[in-house]
Each structure stands twice: as structure tokens, then as C-alpha cells.
C-alpha positions as CSV (number, residue, x, y, z in Angstrom):
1,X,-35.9,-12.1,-43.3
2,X,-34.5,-10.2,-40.4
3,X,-33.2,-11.7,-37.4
4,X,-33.8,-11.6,-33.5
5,X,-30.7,-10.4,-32.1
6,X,-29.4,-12.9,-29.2
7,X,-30.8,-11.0,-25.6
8,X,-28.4,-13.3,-23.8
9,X,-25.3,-12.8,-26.1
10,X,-26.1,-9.0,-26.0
11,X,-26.0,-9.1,-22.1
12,X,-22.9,-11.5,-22.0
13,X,-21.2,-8.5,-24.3
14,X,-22.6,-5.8,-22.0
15,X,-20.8,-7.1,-19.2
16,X,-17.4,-8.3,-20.3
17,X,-17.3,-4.5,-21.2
18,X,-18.6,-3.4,-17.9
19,X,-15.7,-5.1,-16.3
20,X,-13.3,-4.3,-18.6
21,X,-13.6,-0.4,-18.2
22,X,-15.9,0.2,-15.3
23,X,-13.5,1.9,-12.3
24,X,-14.8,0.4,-9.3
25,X,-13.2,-3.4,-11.1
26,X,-10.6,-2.0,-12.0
27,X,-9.1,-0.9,-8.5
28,X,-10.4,-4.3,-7.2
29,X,-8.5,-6.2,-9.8
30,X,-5.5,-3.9,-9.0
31,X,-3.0,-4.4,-12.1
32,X,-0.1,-5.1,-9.9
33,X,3.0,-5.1,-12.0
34,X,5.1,-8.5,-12.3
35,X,7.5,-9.5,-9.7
36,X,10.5,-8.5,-13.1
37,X,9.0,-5.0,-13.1
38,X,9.1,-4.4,-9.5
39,X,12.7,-5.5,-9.4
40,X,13.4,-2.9,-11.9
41,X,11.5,0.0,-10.5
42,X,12.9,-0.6,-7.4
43,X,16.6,-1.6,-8.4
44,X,17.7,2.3,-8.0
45,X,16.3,2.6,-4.6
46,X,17.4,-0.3,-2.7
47,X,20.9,0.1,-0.9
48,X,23.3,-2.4,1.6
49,X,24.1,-0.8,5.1
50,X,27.9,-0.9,5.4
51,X,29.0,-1.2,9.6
52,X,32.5,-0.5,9.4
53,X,33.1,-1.5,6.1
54,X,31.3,-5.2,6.3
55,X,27.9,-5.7,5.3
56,X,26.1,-5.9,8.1
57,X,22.3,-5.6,6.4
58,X,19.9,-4.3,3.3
59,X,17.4,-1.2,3.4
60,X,15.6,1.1,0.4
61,X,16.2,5.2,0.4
62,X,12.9,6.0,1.1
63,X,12.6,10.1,0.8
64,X,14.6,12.0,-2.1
65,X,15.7,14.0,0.3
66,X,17.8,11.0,1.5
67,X,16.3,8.5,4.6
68,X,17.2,5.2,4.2
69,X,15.2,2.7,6.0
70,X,16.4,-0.3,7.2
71,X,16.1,-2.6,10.9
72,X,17.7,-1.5,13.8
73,X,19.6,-4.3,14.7
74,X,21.6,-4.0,11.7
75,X,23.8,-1.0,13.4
76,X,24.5,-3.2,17.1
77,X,27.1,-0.5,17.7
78,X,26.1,3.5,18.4
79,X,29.5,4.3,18.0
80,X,30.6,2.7,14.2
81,X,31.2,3.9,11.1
82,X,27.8,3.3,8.9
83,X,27.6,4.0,4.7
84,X,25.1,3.0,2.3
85,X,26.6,1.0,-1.0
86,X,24.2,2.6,-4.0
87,X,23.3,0.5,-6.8
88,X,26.3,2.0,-8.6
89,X,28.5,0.8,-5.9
90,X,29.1,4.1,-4.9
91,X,29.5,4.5,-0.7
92,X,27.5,7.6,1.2
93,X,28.3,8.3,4.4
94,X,25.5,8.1,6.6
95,X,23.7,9.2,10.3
96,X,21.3,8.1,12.3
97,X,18.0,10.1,11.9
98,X,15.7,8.3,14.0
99,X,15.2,4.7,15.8
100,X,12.9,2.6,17.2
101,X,13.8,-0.2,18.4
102,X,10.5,-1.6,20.0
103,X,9.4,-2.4,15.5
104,X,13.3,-2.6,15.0
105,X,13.5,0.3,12.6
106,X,16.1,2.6,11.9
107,X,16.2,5.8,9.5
108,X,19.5,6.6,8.1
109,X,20.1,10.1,6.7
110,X,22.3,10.8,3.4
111,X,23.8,14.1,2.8
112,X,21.5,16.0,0.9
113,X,22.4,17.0,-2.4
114,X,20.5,18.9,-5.3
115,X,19.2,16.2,-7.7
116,X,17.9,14.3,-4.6
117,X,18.1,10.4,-4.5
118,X,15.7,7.4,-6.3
119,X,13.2,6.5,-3.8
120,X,10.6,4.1,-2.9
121,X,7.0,5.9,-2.7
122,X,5.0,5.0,0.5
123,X,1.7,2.7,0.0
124,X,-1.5,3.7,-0.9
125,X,-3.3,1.3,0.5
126,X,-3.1,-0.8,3.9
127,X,-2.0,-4.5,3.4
128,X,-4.3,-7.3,3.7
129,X,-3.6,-11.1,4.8
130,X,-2.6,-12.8,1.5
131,X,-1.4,-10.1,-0.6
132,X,1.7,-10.7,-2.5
133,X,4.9,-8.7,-0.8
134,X,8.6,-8.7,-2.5
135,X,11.8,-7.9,-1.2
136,X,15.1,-7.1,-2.8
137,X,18.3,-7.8,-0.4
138,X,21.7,-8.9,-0.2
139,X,21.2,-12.7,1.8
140,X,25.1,-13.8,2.8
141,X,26.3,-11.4,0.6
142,X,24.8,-12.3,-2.5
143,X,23.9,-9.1,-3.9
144,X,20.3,-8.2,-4.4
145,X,18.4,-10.6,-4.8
146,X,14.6,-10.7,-5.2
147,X,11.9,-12.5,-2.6
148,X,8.5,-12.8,-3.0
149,X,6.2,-14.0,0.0
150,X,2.5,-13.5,1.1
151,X,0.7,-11.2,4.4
152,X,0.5,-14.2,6.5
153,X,-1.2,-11.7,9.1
154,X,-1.5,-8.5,8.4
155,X,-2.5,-7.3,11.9
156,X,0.7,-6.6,13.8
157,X,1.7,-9.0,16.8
158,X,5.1,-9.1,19.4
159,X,7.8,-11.6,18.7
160,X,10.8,-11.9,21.4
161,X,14.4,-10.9,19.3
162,X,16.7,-11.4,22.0
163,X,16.8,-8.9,24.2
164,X,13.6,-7.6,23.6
165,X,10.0,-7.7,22.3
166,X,9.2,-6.2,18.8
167,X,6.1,-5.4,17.3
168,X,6.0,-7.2,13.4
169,X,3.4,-8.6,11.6
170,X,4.0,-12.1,9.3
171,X,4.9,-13.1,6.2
172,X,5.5,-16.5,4.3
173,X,9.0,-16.4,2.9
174,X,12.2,-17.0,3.6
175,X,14.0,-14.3,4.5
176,X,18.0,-15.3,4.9
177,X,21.0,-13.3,7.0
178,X,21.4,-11.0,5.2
179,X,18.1,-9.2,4.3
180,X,17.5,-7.7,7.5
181,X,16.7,-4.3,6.8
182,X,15.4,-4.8,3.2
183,X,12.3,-3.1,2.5
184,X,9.4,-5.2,1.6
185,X,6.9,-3.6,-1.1
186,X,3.4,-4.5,-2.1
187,X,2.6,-5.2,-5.8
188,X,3.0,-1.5,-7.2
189,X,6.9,-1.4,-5.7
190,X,5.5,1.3,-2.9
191,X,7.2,0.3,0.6
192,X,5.0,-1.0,3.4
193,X,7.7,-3.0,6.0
194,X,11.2,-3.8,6.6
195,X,12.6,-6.9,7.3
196,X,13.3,-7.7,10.8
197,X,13.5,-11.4,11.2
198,X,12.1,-14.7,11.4
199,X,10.8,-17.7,13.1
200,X,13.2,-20.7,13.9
201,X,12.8,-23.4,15.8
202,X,15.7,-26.0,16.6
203,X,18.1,-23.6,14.8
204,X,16.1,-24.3,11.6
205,X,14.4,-21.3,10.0
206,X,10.4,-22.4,9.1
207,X,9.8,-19.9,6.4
208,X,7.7,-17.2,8.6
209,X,9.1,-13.9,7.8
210,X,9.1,-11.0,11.1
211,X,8.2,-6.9,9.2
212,X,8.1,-4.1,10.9
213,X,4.8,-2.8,9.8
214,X,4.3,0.6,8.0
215,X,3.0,2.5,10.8
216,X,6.0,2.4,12.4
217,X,8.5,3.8,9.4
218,X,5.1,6.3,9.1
219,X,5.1,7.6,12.4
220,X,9.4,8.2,12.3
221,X,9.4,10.0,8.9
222,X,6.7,12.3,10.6
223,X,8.7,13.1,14.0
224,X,12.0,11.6,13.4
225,X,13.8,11.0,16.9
226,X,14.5,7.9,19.4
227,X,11.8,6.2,20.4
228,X,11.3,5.5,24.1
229,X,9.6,2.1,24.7
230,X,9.3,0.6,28.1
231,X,10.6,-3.0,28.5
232,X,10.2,-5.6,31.5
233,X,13.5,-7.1,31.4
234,X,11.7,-10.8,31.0
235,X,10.1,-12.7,28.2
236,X,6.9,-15.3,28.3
237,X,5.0,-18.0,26.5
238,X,1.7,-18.9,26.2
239,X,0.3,-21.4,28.6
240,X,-0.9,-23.3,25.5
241,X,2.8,-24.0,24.3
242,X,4.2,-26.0,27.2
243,X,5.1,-29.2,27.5
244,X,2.1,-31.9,29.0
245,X,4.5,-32.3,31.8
246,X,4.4,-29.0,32.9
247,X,1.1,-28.5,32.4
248,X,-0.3,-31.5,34.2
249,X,0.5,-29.6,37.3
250,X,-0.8,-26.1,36.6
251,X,-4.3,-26.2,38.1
252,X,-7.4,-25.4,35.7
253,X,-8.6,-22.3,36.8
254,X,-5.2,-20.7,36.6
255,X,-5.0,-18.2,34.0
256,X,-1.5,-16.4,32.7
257,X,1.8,-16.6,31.0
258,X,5.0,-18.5,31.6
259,X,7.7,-16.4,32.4
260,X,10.8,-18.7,29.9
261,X,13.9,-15.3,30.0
262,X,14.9,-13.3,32.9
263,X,17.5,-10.4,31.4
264,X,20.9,-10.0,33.1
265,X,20.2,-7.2,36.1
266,X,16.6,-7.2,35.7
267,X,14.3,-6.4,38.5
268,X,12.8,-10.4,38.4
269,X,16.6,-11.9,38.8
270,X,17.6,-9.4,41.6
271,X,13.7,-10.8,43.0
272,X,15.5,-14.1,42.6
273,X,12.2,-15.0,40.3
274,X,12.9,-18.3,38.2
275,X,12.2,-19.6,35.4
276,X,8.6,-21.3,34.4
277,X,7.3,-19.0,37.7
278,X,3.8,-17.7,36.2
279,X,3.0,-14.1,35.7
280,X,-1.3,-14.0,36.0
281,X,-1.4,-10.2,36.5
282,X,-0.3,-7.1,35.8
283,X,-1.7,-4.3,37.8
284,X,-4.8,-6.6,38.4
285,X,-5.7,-7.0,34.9
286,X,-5.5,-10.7,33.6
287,X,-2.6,-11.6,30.7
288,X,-2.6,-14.9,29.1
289,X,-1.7,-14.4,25.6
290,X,2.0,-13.1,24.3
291,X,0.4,-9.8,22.8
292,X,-1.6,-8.8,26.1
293,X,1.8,-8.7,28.0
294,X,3.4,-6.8,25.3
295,X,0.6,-4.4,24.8
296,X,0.4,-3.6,28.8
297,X,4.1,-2.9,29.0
298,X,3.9,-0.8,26.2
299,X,0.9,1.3,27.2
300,X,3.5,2.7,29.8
301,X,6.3,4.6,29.9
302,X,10.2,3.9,31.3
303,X,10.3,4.1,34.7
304,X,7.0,3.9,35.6
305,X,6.3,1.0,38.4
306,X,4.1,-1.9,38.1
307,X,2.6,-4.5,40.0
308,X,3.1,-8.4,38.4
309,X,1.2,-11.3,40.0
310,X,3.1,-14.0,40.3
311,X,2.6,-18.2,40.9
312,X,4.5,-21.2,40.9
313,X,3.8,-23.5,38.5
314,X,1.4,-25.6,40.6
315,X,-0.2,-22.3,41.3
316,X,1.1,-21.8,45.0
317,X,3.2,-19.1,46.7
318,X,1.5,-16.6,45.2
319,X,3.0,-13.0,45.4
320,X,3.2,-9.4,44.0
321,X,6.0,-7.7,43.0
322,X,6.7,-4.6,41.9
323,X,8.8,-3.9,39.2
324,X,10.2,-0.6,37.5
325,X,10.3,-0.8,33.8
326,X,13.3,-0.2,31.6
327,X,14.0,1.3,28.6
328,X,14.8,-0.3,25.1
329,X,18.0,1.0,23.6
């Protein structure tokens, strides 16, 4: 006597094999290789920045012609000596081939030789918030070391690194002196940031990791030169991150930012403009978040003049000033 066949077990088949084969799974599933195999493919490609002859930060070649990425900050002085120490603890020479300082990147150039350098391939895909990022770096000279973190926020934000604003976007790791420079890569070991800095409060690092996004190493290999980005000379918080006291007395229908570092020279100290004053404006056009003042600078160029609308903190002695905006070096 023959049997039925089991419709639901045939279905149940059916489908594992569907989604064991069928493309469209597949690319959502990803096969990203484990964290041991992206420390090996990337081993080869990952350098230390030598300033002088001191390790002053990490970085990946990123070109086999030779461009080593890394953060700007790294190289504080135009006029050192800088060489990248290779995996075989060889030392190249290097040259600057392009900065910009506003995402705190800096491409390095190698002399060019006929085999080419290992490299990092760029990614083929944008990130997303909670994908899985690593990192190989040399933290307080312990040499290269792996991290792992997660896209905390993938859509890029500004974060004051003293002097200046940079444009980043977050990740959950820690990220130690040390690694600055080091070139995070998504699951397949294809670069997609660099490793700027982090978020500390009290002198205590809280495990939020500052990248320059991809765009920004993007848009340098494709027109490598020195980026000019326009910079107010000042830095501001939120209203929403003062202190009760202070806010008891800024009245409710005051919108803006609180102006917390004037710069050495800058048009708001020669203005004699303090600290906690409140910035509501800038060329008539409300800013209340950290990102809208960032943005608005940055939409023009050095040395073009604005106009800043600013209050006291009780929201009196209101005035304009004008201001002409620098240039970040």
C-alpha cells in the first residue's frame, strides 16, 4: 500500500532549500568572515605612522599604488619627518598627498614601486546603524591589536576635537591612544572610516568611538588636495545640556545654542563676547542643535562674512555681529 507523501514536510524541505541557495538571502545574510579572518586579510595592509621616529598613530595602505590613510591629527607638525612601519617592520618614507581636516583625514603617499603594496579594498556597500566594524591598531604601543565595535549611528554628525569641529559618525568601542588613524573595516575587511577619536567625559573615555566616515577618504582619493573648510573660531552646546541653574533663567521662547569656547584671536574674543552668551541666529536662520551650526558654517567658504545673533543668557542685550570665517589648517 502506497503512501501519501507529507504536503507539509515537502514544503518545509522546499524552503530550507530556497534559503539555502536562493541569491536574494544570500546577500541579506551576508557571510561576513570571522573577526580571526579579517585580522588576517588585513594584517598586510595595516601600517603605524612614525612622526619623527615615535609612533604617533595607526592607518591601512589603501591604494596599491601606495596611499595610506590615517587621521590628521596624527601629523600635528607640517614640517616633520613622517614613515610608515610595514608589517615586516620595514620603514617607507612618506608625503602628504591630501588632508582634510574638517573629517580629520590624512592621505599619506609611498614611493611607488613595481609590485605595488597590499591594500585594503573600498566597501561595497554603505554602513548601517548596528553593523559589526573592526579595527586593527597599535593602542600605547601595543602592536596591532584587533577591536571590534558596532555603527552606533551611521549618519555622520560634528563633534568638537579641540580646535575645531569634525564631521564623524559613532561607534561602540573603545578606541585607546593609540589607534587614531587605524582604519575601521566592515565584516568583508573592505575600509569604510578611520579612527579619529572618542567621547570622554571627566577625563574618562565612555566607550563611543569618533570615524571619519567613507565619503570623506572617497572624495580625497578622487581629487587628492587640502581641503579648505571654513571655521568660526568658537564652539557650542545644546540648550538641552546645561545645567538647571542656567537654564532656569533662559526664557521659554528663546531658541539657540550656548556658545562654551571662544579660540585665541577669534573674531568673538576681539568682540569681547563671553562665555554661556547665546548664539540664536546665523544669517536669520534659527540654530539650536550642535549639527545646524556646524552645517551652516560649513555651507560657506573662508572668508566669507556672517551675521550671528547673539543674547545673554536671560535673553537680553540682544545684538548682531558680524564675523569673518576662518580657515581650518
Amino acid at each position: 500500500m502506497s503512501r501519501k507523501p507529507n504536503i507539509s514536510l515537502v514544503i518545509t524541505i522546499s524552503t530550507l532549500f530556497l534559503i539555502s541557495v536562493h541569491p536574494s538571502v544570500v546577500r541579506a545574510q551576508g557571510r561576513e568572515l570571522t573577526a580571526e579572518r579579517i585580522a588576517e586579510r588585513i594584517a598586510p595592509a595595516v601600517v603605524e605612522i612614525l612622526v619623527d621616529g615615535r609612533m604617533s598613530g595607526s592607518g591601512a595602505i589603501i591604494s596599491q599604488t601606495g596611499i595610506v590613510a590615517t587621521a590628521a591629527h596624527v601629523m600635528p607638525n607640517q614640517d616633520a619627518t613622517i614613515e610608515v612601519l610595514m608589517f615586516d617592520n620595514k620603514r617607507i618614507p612618506v608625503s602628504v598627498h591630501a588632508k582634510d581636516a574638517g573629517h580629520d583625514v590624512l592621505l599619506l603617499k609611498m614611493q611607488s614601486r613595481t609590485e605595488g603594496y597590499p591594500h585594503l579594498l573600498p566597501a561595497k556597500r554603505p554602513l548601517t546603524t548596528g553593523s559589526r566594524v573592526y579595527m586593527s591598531g597599535t593602542p600605547l604601543f601595543r602592536h596591532r591589536l584587533l577591536f571590534s565595535g558596532i555603527v552606533a549611528k551611521a549618519k555622520p554628525s560634528a563633534e568638537f576635537l579641540n580646535p575645531h569641529y569634525i564631521q564623524i559618525f559613532y561607534i561602540q568601542s573603545a578606541s585607546p591612544h593609540g589607534t587614531s588613524g587605524a582604519v575601521w573595516v566592515n565584516g568583508w575587511g573592505q575600509y569604510t572610516g578611520i579612527q579619529s577619536s572618542m567621547l570622554w567625559t571627566n577625563k574618562a573615555p565612555q566607550g563611543v568611538a569618533f570615524a571619519a566616515p567613507y565619503s570623506a577618504i572617497k572624495d580625497l582619493l578622487g581629487d587628492p588636495r587640502l581641503v579648505q573648510t571654513a571655521t568660526a573660531g568658537f564652539a557650542v552646546e545644546e540648550l538641552s545640556e546645561q545645567t538647571p541653574e542656567f537654564l532656569k533663567n533662559v526664557p521659554h521662547d528663546i531658541r539657540g545654542v550656548v556658545i562654551k569656547v571662544i579660540l585665541k584671536a577669534s573674531p568673538l574674543e576681539t568682540a569681547k563676547v563671553t562665555k554661556d552668551t547665546l548664539l540664536t541666529h546665523i544669517d536669520g536662520t534659527v540654530i539650536e542643535t550642535r549639527d545646524a551650526f556646524v552645517e551652516n558654517i560649513r555651507s560657506h567658504k573662508p572668508g566669507d562674512l556672517i551675521q550671528t545673533t547673539l543674547r545673554n543668557a536671560d535673553g537680553n542685550n540682544k545684538r548682531v555681529i558680524e564675523i569673518k570665517l576662518g580657515k581650518l589648517q
